[in-house]
Every structure is written in C-alpha cells, then in structure tokens.
MARBA-3410 file (N, C-alpha, C, O; in Angstrom, 1 decimal):
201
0.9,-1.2,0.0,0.0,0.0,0.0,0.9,1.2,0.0,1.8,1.4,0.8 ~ 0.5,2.1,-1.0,1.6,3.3,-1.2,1.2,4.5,-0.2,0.1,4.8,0.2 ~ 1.8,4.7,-0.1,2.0,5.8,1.5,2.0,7.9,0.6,2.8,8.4,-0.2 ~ 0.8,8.5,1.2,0.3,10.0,1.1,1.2,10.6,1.5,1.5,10.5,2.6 ~ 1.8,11.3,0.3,2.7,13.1,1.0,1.8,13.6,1.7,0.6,13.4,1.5
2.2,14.2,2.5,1.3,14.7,3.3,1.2,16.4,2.5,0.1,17.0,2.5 ~ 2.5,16.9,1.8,2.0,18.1,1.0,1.2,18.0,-0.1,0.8,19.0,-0.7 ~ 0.9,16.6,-0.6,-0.2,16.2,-1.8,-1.4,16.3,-1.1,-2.4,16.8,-1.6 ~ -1.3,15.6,0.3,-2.7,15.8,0.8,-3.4,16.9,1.0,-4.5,17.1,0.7 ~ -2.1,18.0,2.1,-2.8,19.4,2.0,-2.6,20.1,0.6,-2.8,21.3,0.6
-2.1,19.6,-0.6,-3.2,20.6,-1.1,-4.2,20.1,-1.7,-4.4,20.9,-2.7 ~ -5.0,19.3,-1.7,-5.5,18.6,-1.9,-7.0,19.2,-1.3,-8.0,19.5,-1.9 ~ -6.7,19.4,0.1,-7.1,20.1,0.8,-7.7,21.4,0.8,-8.8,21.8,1.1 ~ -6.3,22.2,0.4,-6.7,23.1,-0.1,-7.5,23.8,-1.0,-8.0,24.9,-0.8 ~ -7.6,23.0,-2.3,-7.9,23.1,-3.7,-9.6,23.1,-2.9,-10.3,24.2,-2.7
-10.1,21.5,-2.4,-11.3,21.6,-2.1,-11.3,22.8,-1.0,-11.8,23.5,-1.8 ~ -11.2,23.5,-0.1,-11.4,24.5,0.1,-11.8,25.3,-0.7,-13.0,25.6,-0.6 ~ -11.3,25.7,-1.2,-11.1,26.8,-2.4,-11.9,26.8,-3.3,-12.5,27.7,-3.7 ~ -12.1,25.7,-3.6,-13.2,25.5,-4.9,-14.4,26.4,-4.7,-14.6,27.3,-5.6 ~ -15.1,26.4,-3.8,-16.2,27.5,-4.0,-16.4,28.4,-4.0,-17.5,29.0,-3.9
-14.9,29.0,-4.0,-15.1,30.7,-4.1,-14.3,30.6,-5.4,-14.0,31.6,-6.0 ~ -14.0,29.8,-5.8,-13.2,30.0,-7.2,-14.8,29.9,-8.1,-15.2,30.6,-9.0 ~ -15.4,28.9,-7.7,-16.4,29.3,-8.6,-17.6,30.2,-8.2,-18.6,30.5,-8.8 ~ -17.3,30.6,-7.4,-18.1,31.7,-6.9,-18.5,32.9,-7.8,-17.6,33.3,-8.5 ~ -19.5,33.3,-7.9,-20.4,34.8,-8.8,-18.9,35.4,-9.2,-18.1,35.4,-8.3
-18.4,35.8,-10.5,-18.1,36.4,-11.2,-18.4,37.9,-11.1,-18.6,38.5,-12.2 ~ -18.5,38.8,-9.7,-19.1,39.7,-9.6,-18.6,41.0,-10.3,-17.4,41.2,-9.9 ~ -19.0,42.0,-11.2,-18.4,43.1,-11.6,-18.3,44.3,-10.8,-19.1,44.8,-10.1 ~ -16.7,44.6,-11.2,-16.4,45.4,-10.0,-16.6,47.0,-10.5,-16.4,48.0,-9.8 ~ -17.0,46.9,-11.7,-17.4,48.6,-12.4,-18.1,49.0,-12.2,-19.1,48.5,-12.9
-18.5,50.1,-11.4,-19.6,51.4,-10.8,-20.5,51.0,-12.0,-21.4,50.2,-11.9 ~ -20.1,51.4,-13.0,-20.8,52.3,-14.6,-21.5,50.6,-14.9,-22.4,50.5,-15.7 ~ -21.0,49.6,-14.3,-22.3,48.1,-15.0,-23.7,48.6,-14.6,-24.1,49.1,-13.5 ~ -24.3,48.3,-15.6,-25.9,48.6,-15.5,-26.3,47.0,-15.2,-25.7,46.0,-15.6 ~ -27.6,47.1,-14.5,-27.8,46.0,-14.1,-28.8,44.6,-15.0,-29.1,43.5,-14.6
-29.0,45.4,-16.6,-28.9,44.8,-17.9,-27.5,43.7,-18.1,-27.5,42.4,-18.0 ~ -26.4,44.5,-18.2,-25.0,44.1,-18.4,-25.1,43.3,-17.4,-24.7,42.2,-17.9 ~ -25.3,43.2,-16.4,-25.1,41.9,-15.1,-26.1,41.0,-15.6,-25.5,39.9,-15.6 ~ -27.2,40.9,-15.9,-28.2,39.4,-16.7,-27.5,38.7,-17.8,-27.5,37.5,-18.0 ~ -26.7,39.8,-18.5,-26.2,39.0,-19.9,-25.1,38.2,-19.3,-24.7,37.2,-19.9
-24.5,38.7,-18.0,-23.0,38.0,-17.2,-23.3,36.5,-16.8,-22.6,35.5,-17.0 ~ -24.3,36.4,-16.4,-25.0,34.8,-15.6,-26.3,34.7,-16.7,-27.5,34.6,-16.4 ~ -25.7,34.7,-18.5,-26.2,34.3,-19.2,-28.0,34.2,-18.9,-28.7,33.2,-19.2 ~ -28.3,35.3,-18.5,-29.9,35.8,-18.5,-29.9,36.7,-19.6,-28.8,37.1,-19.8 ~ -30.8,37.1,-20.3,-31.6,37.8,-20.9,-32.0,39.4,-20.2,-32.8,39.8,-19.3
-31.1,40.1,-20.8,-31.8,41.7,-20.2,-32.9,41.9,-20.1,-33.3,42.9,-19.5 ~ -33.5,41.4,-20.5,-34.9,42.0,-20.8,-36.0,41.6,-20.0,-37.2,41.6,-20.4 ~ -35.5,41.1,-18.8,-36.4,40.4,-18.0,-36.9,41.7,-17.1,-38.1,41.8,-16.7 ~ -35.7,42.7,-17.0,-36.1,43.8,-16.2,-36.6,44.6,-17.3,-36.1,44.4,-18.5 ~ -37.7,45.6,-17.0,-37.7,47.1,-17.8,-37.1,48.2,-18.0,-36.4,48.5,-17.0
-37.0,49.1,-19.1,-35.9,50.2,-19.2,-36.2,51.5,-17.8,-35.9,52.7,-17.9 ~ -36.9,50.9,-16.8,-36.9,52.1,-15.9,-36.4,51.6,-14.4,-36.9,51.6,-13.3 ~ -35.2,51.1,-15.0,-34.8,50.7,-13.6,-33.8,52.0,-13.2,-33.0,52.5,-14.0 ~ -34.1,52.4,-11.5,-33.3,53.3,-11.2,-31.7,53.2,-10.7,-30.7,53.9,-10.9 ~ -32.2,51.9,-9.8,-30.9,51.9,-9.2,-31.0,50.1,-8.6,-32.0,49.4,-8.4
-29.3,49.8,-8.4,-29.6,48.3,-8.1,-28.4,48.5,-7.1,-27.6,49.4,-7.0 ~ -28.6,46.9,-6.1,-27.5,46.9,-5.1,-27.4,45.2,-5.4,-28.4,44.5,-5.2 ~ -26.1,44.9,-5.7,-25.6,43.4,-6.0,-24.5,43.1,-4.5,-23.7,43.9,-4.2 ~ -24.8,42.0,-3.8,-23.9,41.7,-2.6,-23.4,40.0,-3.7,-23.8,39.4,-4.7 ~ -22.1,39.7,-2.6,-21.4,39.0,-2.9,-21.8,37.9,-3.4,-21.5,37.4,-4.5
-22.8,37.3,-2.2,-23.5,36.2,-3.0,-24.7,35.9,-3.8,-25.3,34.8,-3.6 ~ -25.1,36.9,-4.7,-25.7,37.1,-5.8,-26.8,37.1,-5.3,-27.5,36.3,-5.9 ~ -27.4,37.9,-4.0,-29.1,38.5,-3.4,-28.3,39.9,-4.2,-27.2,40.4,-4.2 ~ -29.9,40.3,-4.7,-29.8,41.9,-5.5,-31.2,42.3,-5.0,-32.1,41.6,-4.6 ~ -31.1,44.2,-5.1,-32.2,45.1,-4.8,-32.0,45.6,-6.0,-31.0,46.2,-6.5
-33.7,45.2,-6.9,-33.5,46.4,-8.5,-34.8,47.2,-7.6,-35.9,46.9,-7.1 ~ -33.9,48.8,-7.8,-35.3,49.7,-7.7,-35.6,49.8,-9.1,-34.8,49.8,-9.9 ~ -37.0,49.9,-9.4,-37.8,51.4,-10.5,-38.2,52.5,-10.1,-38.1,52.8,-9.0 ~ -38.4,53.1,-10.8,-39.0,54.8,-10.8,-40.3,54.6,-10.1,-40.7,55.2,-9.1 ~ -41.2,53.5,-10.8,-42.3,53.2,-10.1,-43.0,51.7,-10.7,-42.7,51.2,-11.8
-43.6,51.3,-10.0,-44.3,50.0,-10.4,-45.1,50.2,-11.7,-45.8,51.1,-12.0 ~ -44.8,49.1,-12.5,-45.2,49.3,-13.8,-45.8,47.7,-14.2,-45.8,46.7,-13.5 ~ -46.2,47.7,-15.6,-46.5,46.3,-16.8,-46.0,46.8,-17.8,-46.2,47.9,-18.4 ~ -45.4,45.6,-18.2,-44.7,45.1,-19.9,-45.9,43.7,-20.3,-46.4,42.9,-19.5 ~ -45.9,43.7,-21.7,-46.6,43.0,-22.0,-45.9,41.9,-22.8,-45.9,42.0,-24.0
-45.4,40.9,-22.2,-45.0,39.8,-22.9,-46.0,38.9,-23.5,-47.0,39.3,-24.0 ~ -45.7,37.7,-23.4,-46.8,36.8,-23.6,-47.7,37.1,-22.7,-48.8,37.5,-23.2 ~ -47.7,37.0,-21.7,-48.1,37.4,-21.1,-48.2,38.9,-20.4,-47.4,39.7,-20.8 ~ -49.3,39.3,-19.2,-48.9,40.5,-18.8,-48.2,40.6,-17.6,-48.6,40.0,-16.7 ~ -47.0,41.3,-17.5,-46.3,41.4,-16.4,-46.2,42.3,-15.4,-46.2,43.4,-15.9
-46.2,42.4,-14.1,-46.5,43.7,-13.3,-45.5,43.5,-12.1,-45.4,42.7,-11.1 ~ -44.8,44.4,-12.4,-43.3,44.9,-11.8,-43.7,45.9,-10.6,-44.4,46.9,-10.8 ~ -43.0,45.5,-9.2,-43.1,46.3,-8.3,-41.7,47.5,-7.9,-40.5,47.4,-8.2 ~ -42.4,48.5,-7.3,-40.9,49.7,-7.5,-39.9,49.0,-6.6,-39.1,49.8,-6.1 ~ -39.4,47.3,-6.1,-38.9,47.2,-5.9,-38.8,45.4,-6.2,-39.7,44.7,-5.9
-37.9,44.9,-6.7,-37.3,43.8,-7.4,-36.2,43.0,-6.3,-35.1,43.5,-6.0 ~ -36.6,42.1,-5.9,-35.2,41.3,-5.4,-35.1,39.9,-5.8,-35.9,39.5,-6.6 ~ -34.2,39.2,-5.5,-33.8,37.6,-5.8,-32.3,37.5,-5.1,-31.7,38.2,-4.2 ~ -31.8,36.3,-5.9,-31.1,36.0,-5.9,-30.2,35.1,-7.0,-30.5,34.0,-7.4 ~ -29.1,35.9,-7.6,-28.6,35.3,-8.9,-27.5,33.8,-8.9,-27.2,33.4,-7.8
-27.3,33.4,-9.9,-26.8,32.8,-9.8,-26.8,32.2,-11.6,-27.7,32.5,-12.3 ~ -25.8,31.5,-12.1,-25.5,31.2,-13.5,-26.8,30.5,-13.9,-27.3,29.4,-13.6 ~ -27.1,31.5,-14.6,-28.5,30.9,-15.4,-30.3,30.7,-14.8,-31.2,30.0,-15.2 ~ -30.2,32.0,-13.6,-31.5,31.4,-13.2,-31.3,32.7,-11.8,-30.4,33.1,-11.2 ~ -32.5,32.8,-11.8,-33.2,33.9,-10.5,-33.7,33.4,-9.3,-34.8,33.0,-9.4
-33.1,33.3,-8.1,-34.2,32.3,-7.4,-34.7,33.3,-6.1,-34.4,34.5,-6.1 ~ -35.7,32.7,-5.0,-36.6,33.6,-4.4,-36.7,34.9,-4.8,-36.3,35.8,-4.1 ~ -37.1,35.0,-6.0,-37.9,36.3,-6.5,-38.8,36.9,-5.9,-39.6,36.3,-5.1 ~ -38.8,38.2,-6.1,-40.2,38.8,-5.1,-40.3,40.1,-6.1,-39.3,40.4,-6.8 ~ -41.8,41.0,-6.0,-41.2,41.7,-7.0,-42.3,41.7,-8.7,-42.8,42.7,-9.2
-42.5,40.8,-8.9,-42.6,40.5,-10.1,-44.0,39.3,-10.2,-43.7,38.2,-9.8 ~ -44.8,39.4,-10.6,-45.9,38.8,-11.2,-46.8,38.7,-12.1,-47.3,39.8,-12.3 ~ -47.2,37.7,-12.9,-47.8,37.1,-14.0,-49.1,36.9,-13.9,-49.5,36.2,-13.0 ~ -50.2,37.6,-15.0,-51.4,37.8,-15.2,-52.2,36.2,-16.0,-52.3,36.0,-17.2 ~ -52.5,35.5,-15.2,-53.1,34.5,-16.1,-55.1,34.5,-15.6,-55.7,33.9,-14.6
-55.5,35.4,-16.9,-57.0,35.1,-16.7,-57.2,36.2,-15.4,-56.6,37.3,-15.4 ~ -58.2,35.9,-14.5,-58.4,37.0,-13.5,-57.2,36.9,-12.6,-57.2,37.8,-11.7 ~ -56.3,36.3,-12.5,-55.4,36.3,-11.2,-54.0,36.8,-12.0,-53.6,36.6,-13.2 ~ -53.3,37.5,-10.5,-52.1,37.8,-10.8,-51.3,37.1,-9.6,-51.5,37.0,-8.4 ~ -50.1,36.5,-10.7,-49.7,35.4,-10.0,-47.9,35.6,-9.6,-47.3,35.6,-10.7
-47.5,35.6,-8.9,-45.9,35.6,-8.0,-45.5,34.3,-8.7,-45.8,33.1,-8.7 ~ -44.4,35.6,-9.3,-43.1,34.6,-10.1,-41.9,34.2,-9.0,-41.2,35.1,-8.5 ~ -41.7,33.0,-8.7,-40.8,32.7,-7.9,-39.8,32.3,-8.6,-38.9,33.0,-8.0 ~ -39.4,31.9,-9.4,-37.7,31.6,-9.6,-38.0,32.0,-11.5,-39.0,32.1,-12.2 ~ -36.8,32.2,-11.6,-36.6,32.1,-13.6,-35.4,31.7,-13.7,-34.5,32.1,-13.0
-35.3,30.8,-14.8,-34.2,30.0,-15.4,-34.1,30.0,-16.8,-35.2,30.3,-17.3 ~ -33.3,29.7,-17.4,-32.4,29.0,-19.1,-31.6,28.0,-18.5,-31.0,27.8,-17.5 ~ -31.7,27.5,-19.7,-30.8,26.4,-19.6,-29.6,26.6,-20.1,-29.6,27.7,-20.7 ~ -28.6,26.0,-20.1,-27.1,25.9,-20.3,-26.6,24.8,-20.8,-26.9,23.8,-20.2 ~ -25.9,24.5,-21.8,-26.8,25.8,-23.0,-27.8,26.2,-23.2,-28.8,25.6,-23.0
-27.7,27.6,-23.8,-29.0,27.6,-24.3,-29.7,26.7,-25.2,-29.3,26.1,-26.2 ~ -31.0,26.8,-24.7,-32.1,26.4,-25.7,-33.1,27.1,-26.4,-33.8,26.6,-27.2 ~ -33.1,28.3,-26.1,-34.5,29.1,-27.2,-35.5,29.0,-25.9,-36.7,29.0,-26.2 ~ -35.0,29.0,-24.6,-36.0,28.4,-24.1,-36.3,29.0,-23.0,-35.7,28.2,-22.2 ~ -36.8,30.0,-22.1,-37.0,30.5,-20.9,-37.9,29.8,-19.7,-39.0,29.4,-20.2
-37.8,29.6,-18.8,-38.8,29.4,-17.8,-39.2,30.1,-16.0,-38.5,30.3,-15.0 ~ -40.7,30.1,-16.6,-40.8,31.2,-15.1,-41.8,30.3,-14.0,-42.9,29.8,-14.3 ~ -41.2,30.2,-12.9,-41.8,29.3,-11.8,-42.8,30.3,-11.3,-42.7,31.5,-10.9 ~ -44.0,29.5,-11.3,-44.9,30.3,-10.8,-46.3,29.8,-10.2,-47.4,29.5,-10.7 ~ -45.6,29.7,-8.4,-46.2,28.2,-7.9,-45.5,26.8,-7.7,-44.4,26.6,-7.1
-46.5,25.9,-8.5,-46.0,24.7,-8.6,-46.4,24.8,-10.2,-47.1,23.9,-10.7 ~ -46.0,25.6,-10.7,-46.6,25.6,-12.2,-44.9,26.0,-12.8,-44.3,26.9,-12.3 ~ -44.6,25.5,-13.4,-43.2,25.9,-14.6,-43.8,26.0,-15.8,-44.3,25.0,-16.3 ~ -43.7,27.1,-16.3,-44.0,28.0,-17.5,-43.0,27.7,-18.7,-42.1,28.4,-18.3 ~ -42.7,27.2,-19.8,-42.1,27.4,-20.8,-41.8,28.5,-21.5,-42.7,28.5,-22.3
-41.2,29.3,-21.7,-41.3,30.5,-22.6,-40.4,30.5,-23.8,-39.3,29.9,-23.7 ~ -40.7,31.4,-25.2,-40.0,31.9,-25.9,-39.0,32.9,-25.3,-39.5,33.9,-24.9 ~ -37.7,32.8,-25.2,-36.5,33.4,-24.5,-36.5,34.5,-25.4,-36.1,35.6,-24.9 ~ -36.7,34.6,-26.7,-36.4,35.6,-27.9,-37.5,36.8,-27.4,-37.2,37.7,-28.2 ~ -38.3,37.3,-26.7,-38.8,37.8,-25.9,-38.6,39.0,-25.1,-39.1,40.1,-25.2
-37.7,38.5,-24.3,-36.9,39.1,-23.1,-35.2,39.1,-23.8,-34.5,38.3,-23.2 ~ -34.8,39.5,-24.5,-33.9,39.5,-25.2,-33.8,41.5,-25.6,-32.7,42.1,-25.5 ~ -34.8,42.0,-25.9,-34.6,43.2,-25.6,-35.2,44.1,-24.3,-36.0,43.5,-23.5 ~ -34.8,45.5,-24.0,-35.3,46.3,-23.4,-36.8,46.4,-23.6,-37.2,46.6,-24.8 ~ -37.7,46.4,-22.4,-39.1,47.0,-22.8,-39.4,48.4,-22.2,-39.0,48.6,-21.0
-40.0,49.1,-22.6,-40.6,50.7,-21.0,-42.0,50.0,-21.0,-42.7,49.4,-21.7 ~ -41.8,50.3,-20.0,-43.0,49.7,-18.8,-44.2,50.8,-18.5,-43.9,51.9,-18.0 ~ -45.4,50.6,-18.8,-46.6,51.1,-19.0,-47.1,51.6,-17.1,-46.7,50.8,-16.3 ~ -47.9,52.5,-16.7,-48.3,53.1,-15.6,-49.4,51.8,-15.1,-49.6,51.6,-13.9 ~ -50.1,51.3,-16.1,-51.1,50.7,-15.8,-51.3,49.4,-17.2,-50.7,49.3,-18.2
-52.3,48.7,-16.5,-52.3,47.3,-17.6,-53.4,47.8,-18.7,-53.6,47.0,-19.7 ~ -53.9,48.9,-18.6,-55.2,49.4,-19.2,-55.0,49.0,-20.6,-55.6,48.0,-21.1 ~ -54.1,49.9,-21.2,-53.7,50.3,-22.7,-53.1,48.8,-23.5,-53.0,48.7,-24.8 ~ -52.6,47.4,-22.4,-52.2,46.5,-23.1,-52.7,45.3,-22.7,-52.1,44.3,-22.8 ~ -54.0,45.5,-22.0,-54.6,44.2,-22.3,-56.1,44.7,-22.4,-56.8,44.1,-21.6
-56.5,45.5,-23.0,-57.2,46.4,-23.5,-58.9,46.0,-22.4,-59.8,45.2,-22.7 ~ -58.7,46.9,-20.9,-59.4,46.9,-20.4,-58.5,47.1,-18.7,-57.3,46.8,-18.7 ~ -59.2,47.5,-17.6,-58.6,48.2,-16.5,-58.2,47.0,-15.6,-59.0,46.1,-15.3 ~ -57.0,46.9,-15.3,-56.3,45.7,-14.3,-57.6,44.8,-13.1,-58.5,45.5,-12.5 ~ -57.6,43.8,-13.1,-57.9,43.6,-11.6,-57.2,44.6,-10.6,-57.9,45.4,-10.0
-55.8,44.5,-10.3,-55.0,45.3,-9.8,-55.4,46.8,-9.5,-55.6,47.5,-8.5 ~ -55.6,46.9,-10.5,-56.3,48.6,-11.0,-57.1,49.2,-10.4,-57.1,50.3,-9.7 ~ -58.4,47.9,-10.8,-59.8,47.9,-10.0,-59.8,47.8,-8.2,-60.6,48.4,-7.4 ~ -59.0,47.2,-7.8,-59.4,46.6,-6.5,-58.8,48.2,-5.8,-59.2,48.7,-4.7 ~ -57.6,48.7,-6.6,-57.3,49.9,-6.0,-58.2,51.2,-6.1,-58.6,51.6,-5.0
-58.4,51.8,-7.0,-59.3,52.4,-7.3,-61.3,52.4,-7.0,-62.1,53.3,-7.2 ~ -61.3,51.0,-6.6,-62.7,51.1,-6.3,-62.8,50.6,-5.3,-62.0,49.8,-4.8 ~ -64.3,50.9,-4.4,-64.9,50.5,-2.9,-65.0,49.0,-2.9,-66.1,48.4,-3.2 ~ -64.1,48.5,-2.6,-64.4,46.4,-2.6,-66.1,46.5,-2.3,-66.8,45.8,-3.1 ~ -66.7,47.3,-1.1,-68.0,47.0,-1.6,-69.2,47.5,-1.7,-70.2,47.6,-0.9
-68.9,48.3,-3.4,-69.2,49.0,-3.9,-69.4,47.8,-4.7,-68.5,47.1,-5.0 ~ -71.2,47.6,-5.3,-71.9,46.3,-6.1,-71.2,46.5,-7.5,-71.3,45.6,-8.3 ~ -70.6,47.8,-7.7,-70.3,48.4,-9.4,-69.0,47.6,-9.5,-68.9,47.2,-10.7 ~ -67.9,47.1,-8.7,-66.7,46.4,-8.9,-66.9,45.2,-9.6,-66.4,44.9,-10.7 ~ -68.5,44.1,-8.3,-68.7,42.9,-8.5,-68.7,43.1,-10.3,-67.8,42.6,-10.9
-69.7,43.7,-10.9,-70.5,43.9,-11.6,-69.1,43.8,-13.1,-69.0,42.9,-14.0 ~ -68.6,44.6,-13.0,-67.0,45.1,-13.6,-66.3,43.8,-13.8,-66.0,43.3,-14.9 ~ -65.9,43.3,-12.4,-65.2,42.2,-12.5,-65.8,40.9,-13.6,-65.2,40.3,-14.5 ~ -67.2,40.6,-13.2,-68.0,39.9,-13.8,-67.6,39.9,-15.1,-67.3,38.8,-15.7 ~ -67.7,41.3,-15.8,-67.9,41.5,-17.1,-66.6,41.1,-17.9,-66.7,40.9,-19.1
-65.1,41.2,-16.8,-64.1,41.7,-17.6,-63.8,40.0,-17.3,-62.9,39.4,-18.0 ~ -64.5,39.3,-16.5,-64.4,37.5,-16.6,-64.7,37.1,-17.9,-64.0,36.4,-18.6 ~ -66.0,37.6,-18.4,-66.7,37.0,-19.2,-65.9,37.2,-20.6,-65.6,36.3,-21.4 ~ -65.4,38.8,-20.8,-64.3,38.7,-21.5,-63.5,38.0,-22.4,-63.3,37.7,-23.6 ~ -62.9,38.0,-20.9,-61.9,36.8,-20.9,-62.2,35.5,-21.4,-61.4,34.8,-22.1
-63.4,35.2,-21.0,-63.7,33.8,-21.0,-64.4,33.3,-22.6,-64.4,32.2,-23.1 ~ -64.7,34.6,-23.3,-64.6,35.0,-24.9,-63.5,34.8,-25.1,-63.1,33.6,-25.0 ~ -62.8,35.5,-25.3,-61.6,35.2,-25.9,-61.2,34.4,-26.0,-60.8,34.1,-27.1 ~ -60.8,33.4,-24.7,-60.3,32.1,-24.8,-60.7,31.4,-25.5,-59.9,30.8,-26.3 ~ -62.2,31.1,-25.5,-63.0,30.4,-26.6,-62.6,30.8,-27.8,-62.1,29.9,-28.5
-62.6,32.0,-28.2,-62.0,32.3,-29.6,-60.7,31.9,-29.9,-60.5,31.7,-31.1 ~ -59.7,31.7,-29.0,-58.6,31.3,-29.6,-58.3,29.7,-29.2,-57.2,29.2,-29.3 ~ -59.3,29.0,-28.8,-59.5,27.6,-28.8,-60.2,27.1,-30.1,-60.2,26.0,-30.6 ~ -60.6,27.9,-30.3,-61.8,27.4,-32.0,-60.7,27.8,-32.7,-60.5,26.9,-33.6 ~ -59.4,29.1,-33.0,-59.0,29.1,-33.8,-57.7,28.0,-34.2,-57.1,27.8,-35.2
-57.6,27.5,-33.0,-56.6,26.7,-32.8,-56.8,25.6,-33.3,-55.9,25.2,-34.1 ~ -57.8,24.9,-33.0,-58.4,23.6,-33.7,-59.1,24.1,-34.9,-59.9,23.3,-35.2 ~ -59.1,24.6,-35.3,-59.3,25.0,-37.4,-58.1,25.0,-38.0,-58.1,24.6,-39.2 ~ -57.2,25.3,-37.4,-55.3,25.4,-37.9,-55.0,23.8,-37.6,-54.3,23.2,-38.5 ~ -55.3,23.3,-36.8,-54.9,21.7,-36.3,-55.8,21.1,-37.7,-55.2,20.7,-38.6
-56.9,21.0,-37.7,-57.6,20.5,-38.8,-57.1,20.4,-40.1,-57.8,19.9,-41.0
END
C-alpha cells in the first residue's frame, strides 16, 4: 500500500477549500455596470427587467435590490407587473426567491418565484410560478421593454390590480365590472380555442 505526502494531501485540501469561491459569482467590480449588463453575465436575458430601472445593489453572494422609478407592466406573452422594488437571488443561469414581479393569467395575478435558461441555451426561458413551470419563448426578453403606468392600454381593459385599487371592494359596481371583464376573458379564450383547432384540422 503506497503511502500520502502529506503536501499532496494538503493541497488537496486546499484546492477543495477553495473551490467555491473560485467558482463563486463572477461579480463586476465597475460602478458604470448597469444591471442589464449583469443578466447577460449569468447568461440571462436583459430584458427580463424594464428600461426604468433606477438603481440596483448586487452583494457578494448574488441577493440583488432592483429599484424602479415606479411599479409598472410590460406585455409579454403574457402580462407582467413589476413592483418599484425587485429582489432575488442570482446565480448562472436562473433567478431564485424572487419577489417583486408577477404574471397575469385570466383574473389572477400570480408571484413569479424563480426564472431559469438552460445551459446551454435552448431558445427556451422558464418562469416558476407556484408549482406551475412555465415554458417560454427566451427571444422575448432579449430586448429592453418601457413599462406602461397601468395594464389598461395592453390588455385592453382596466387591471384587476387597477380595480381593486381604485374602487370600494363593496361598492356592487366592482362585483359587476369584474363579472364582465371574466366574461371577456372567458370569450376570448373560446376564440382562440376554436381558432386553434381550425389550424390543427
């Protein structure tokens, strides 16, 4: 049985020490990085944030504070609604405890908890939301968006959001509002279920 240097062992030792601050965040040490330039660094997509971000604070181990000017929506595939304050936690390829940021599906707006790509890329984005993992077109969030005061103008009719702020919860005219902007909804979908199966056909 062959017998351990004992200086092979410690560095051996060493190296595993080391190893995780060697792979540790890649953090940029330049004032003038905008916090776009830091998404493209851990291979994210800029465009996850909007062009009104004011100010950001990055610590060592990749928890970040994105301020805005003010709480806004971008309209992706979906509709998105951004609070004047943004946090997570970065890391290569993916956003985790997000707070900050939520997705409009139907009457509810829903808390995006983590976002990821894959590595390599795939064309392929994903937003946790819940126990629900979202698929997305990544080509998307690939550029800058400006972010709208309200969801009015892009999903052509006044936010839940909007409403619950602006009106007396019980005030019968909300029930009445909300009802109508379900029903909507619940058009539409139909319409793009029928057009979907005529294209399948």
């Amino acid at each position: 049985m062959g017998v351990f240097n004992p200086r092979i062992q410690l560095t051996i030792l060493l190296l595993l020490l080391s190893s995780p601050s060697s792979l540790s965040l890649n953090l940029p040490t330049n004032p003038n990085t905008t916090v776009y330039e830091i998404l493209t660094k851990f291979n994210l997509p800029s465009g996850l944030l909007p062009s009104s971000v004011k100010s950001y604070s990055l610590s060592d181990d990749g928890t970040f504070e994105v301020l805005l000017e003010k709480p806004c929506y971008v309209e992706f595939e979906y509709l998105v609604y951004y609070a004047d304050k943004v946090t997570g936690k970065l890391s290569l390829g993916s956003i985790t405890d997000l707070e900050g940021i939520e997705v409009k599906r139907f009457l509810l707006w829903l808390n995006v908890n983590e976002i990821r790509v894959d590595l390599p890329s795939s064309g392929s984005i994903y937003f946790q939301v819940g126990f629900i993992n979202k698929k997305l077109d990544i080509k998307q969030f690939e550029t800058l968006h400006s972010c709208r005061d309200n969801g009015l103008a892009l999903c052509g009719g006044p936010s839940l959001r909007q409403l619950m702020l602006t009106k007396d919860k019980n005030d019968g005219s909300l029930l009445r509002e909300l009802l109508s902007i379900w029903l909507d909804e619940a058009i539409t979908q139909q319409h793009i279920i029928k057009i979907g199966k005529l294209h399948s056909s």
